[in-house]
C-alpha positions as CSV (number, residue, x, y, z in Angstrom):
1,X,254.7,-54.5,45.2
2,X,256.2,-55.0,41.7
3,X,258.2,-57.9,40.2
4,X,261.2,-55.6,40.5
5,X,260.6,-55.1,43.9
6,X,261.2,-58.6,45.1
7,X,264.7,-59.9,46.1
8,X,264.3,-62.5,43.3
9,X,262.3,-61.4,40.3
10,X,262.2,-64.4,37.8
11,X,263.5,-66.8,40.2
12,X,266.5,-67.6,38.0
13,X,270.1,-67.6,39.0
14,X,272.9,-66.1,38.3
15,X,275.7,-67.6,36.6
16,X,278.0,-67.6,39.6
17,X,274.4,-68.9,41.8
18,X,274.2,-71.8,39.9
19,X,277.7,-72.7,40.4
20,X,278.0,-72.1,43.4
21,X,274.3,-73.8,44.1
22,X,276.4,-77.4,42.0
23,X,279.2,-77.1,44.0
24,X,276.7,-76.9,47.5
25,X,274.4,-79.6,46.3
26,X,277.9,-81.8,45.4
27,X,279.0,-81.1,48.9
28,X,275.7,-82.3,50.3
29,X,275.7,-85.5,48.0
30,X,278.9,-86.7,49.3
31,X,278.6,-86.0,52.6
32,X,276.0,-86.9,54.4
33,X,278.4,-88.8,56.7
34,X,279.9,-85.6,57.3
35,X,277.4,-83.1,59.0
36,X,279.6,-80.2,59.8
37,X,280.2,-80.1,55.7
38,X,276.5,-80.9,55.3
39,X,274.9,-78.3,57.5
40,X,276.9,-75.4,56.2
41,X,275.8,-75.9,52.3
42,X,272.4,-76.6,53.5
43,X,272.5,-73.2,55.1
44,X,273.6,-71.4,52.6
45,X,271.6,-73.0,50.3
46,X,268.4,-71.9,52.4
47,X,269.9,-68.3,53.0
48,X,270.6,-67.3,49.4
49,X,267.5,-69.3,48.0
50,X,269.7,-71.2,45.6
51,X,266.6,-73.5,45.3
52,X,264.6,-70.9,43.8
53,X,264.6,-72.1,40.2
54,X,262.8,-75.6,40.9
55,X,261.2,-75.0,44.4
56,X,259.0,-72.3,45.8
57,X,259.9,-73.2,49.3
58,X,263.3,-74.5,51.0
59,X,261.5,-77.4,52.9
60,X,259.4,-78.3,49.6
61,X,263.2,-78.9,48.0
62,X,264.4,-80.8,51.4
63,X,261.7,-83.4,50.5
64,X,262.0,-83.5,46.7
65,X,266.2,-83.5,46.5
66,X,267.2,-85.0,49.6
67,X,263.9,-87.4,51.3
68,X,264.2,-85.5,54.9
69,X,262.1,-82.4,56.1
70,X,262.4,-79.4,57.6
71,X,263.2,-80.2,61.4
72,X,265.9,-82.3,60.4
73,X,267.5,-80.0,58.4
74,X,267.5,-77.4,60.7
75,X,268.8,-79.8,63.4
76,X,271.7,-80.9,60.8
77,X,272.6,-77.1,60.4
78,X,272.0,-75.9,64.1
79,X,274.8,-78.9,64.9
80,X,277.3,-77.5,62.3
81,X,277.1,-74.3,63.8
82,X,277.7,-75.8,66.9
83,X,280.8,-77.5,66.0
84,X,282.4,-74.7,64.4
85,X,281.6,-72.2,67.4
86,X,283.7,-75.2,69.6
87,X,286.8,-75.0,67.2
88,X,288.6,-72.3,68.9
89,X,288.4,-74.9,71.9
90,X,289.3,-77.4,70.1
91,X,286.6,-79.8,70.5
92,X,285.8,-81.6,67.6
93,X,282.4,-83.3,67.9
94,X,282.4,-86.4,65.9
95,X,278.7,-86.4,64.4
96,X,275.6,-84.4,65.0
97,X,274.0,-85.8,68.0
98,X,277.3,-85.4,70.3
99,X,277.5,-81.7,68.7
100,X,274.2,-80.9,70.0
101,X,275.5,-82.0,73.6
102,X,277.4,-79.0,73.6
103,X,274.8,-76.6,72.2
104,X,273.7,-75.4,75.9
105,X,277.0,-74.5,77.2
106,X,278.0,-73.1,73.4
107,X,275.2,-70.5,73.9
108,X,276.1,-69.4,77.0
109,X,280.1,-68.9,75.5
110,X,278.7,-67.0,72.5
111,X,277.3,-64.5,75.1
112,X,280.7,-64.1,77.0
113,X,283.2,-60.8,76.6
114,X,286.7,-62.3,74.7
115,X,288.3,-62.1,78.0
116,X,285.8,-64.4,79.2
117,X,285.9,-67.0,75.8
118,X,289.8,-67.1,76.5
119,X,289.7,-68.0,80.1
120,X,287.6,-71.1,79.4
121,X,289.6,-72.2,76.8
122,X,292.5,-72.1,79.1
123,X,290.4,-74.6,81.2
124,X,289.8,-76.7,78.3
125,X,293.0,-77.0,77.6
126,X,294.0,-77.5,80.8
127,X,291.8,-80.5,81.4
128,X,292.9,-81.6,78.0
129,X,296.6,-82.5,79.4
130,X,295.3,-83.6,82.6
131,X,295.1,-87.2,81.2
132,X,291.6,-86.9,82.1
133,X,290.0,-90.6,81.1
134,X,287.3,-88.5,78.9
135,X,288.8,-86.0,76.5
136,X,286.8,-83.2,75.7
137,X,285.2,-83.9,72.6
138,X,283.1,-87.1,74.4
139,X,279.8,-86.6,75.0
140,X,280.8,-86.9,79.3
141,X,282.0,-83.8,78.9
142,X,279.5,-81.5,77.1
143,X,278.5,-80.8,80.8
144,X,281.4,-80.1,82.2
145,X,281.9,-77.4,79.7
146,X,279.1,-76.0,80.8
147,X,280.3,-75.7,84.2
148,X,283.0,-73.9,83.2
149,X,280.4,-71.4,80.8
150,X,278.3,-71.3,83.8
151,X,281.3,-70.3,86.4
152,X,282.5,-67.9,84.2
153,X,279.8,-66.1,83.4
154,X,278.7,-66.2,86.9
155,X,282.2,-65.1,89.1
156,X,282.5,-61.1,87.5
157,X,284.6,-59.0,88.9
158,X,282.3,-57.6,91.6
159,X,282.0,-61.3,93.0
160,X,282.7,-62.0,96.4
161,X,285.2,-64.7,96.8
162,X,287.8,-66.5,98.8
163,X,291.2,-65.1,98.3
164,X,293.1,-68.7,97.1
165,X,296.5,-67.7,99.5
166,X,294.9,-66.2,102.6
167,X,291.1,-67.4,102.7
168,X,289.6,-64.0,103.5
169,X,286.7,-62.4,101.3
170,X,287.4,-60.6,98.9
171,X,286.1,-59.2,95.5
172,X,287.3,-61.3,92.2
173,X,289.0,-58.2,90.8
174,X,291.1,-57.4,93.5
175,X,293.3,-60.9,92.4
176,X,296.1,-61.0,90.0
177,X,295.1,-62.9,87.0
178,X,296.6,-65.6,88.1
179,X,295.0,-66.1,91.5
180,X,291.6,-65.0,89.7
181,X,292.0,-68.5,87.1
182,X,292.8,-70.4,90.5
183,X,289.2,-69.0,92.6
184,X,288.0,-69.8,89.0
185,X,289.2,-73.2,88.3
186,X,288.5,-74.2,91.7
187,X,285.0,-73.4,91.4
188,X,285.0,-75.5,88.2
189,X,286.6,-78.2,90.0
190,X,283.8,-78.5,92.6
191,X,281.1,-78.2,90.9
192,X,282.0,-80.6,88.0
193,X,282.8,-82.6,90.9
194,X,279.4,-82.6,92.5
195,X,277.4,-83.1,89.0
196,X,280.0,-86.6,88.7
197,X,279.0,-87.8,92.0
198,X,275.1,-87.0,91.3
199,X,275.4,-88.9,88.0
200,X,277.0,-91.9,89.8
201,X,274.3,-91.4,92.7
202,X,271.8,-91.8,89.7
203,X,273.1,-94.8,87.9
204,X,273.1,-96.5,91.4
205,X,269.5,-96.2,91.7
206,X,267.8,-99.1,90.7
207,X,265.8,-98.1,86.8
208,X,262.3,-97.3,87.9
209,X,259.0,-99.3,86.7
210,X,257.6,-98.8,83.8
211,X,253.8,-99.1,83.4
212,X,251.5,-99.1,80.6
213,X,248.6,-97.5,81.7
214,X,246.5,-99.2,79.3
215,X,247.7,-102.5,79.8
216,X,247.2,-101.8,83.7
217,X,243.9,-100.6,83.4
218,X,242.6,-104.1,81.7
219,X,245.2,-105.8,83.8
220,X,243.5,-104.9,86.9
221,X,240.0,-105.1,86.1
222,X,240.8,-108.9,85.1
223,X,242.9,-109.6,88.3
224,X,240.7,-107.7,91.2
225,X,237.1,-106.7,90.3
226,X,234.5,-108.8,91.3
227,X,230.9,-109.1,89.1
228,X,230.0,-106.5,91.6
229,X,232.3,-104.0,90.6
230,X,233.2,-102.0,87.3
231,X,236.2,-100.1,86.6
232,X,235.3,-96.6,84.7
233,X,237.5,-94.3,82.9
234,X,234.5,-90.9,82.3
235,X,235.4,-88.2,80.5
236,X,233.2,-84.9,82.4
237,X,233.1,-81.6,81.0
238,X,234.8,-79.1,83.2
239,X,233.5,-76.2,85.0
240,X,234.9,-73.3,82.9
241,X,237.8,-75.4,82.1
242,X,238.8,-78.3,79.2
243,X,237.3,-81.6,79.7
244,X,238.9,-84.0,82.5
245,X,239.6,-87.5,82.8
246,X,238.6,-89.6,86.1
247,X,239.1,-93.5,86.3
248,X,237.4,-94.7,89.5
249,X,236.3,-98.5,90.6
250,X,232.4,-98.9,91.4
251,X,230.2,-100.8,93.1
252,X,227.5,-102.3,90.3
253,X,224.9,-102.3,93.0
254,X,224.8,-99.5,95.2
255,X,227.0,-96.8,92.7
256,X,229.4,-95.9,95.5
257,X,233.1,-94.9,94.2
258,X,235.3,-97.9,95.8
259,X,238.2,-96.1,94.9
260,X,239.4,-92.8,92.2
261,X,242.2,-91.2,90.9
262,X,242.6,-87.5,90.2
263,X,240.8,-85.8,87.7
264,X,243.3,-85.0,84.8
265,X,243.2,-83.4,81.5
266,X,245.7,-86.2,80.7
267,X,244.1,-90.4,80.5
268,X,247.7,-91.6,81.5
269,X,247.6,-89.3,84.4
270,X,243.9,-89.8,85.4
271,X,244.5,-93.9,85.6
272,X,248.1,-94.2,87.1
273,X,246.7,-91.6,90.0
274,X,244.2,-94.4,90.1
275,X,246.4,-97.1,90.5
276,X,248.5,-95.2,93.0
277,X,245.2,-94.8,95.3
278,X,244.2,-98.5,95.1
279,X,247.7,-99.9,95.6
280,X,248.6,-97.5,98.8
C-alpha cells in the first residue's frame, strides 16, 4: 500500500477541516457542562480524524487536549446519541448519567418499525399530561419507557389478546387502532405497575450487611481460635482446572479440618463461604 492509497496521505487538513476541526474543539472548550454539545464534536472529531495533524491516535489526543481517556469519551458521545435519539419523544435528559438511563429502552426503539416509534410516543405523551409526579425526563422513568419499548415490541399483530370491550381472545390485529392503543396501554399500565410496587418492595427491605472479608478473616481468628487452632486461607492447584482458594479452621494438633468453606477461584468467595459454614 502507497501513500496515495491511504485515506489521509500527509496527515494535513484541509482548509475547510481545520475550520471546521476550530470550531469542534471551541464547542468542546465551552461546553463541557453541556454533553449533548460535547459528545457530538467529539464524534465527529474522531470520525473524520480532524486530530490527524498533531496526534497519531484519537485517544492519544483525548489525553494530550482534553486530560480524560478513551472510555470516557466514548461514554460522553454514546450519551449524546442517546439524547438525541429521545428528542422525537421529547425527553430531554439533563446530563450524561440520566441519558444513559434510557440507553436500554432507546435500543430497543431504534429497532422498532415507524408505526411502532409513533405508538410509544403517543404513550409518552400521554403520561406526560397525566400530572404524573415524575415527568418523563427523570431518571424514575427511564424504566418505564422501557416498558412501553418492551410491550410494543412484544404485542405484534399475530398476538393473542383480550378484546378491551368484550374480553374474549382475540388476535391484536383484528382491533381498531384505537382499541389496539387501549390492549396496548393497558399492558403498559400493569406492568409499570408491578416493577413500582417491586421497587417499593425493595426499598422496604432492610439494606443487607456488608462484610469485608479481609477484615472478617483477622476478626475471627482474634475473637474464636484457641492456641489449638489455626485459621488457613491455601491456595491448591486444580485438577485440570485454574488454581482454587480454600479457607478452613484447623486443629494445631491432630490436623483435622474444624470447619471449610468452598473451594473458589475467587479469595472473597472462598472465605465468606467459610464464614457462612462456621456461623450456621
Amino acid at each position: 500500500m502507497t501513500d496515495l492509497d491511504l485515506p489521509f496521505p500527509d496527515n494535513s487538513l484541509a482548509p475547510h477541516e481545520e475550520q471546521r476541526f476550530q470550531a469542534l474543539e471551541q464547542t468542546v472548550e465551552g461546553g463541557l457542562r453541556d454533553f449533548q454539545r460535547t459528545g457530538q464534536a467529539l464524534a465527529e472529531i474522531r470520525d473524520n480524524h480532524l486530530f490527524r495533524e498533531t496526534h497519531a491516535d484519537f485517544e492519544t489526543y483525548l489525553r494530550d487536549r482534553w486530560g480524560f481517556n478513551l472510555r470516557q469519551a466514548d461514554r460522553i458521545i454514546d450519551a449524546a446519541v442517546v439524547a438525541r435519539q429521545l428528542e422525537p419523544l421529547g425527553i430531554e435528559p439533563r446530563h450524561e448519567r440520566q441519558a444513559s438511563t434510557f440507553k436500554p429502552a432507546v435500543k430497543i426503539i431504534g429497532a422498532l418499525e415507524p408505526e411502532q416509534q409513533r405508538l410509544i410516543s403517543r404513550l409518552v405523551e400521554e403520561r406526560r399530561g397525566a400530572g404524573s409526579d415524575v415527568p418523563p425526563w427523570e431518571d424514575a422513568a427511564a424504566p418505564e419507557l422501557k416498558i412501553m419499548a418492551n410491550v410494543v415490541q412484544k404485542l405484534t399483530p399475530e398476538k393473542t389478546v383480550y378484546h378491551p370491550e368484550s374480553g374474549d381472545e382475540v388476535e391484536l390485529g383484528t382491533l381498531s387502532p384505537a382499541q389496539r392503543y387501549e390492549v396496548v396501554r393497558e399492558h403498559v399500565v400493569q406492568k409499570a405497575q408491578a416493577y413500582h410496587e417491586k421497587q417499593a418492595a425493595r426499598a422496604q427491605q432492610p439494606p443487607r450487611e456488608r462484610v469485608n472479608w479481609a477484615d472478617w478473616f483477622i476478626a475471627y481468628a482474634a475473637e474464636h481460635l484457641d492456641h489449638e487452632q489455626q485459621l488457613e486461607l491455601v491456595i491448591e492447584q486444580g485438577e485440570g482446572g485454574p488454581p482454587r482458594a480454600v479457607a478452613r479452621v484447623m486443629s494445631k494438633v491432630t490436623g483435622e479440618v474444624l470447619a471449610q468453606g468452598e473451594p473458589s477461584d475467587d479469595l472473597k468467595r472462598a472465605v465468606m463461604t467459610l464464614r457462612g459454614a462456621v456461623s450456621g
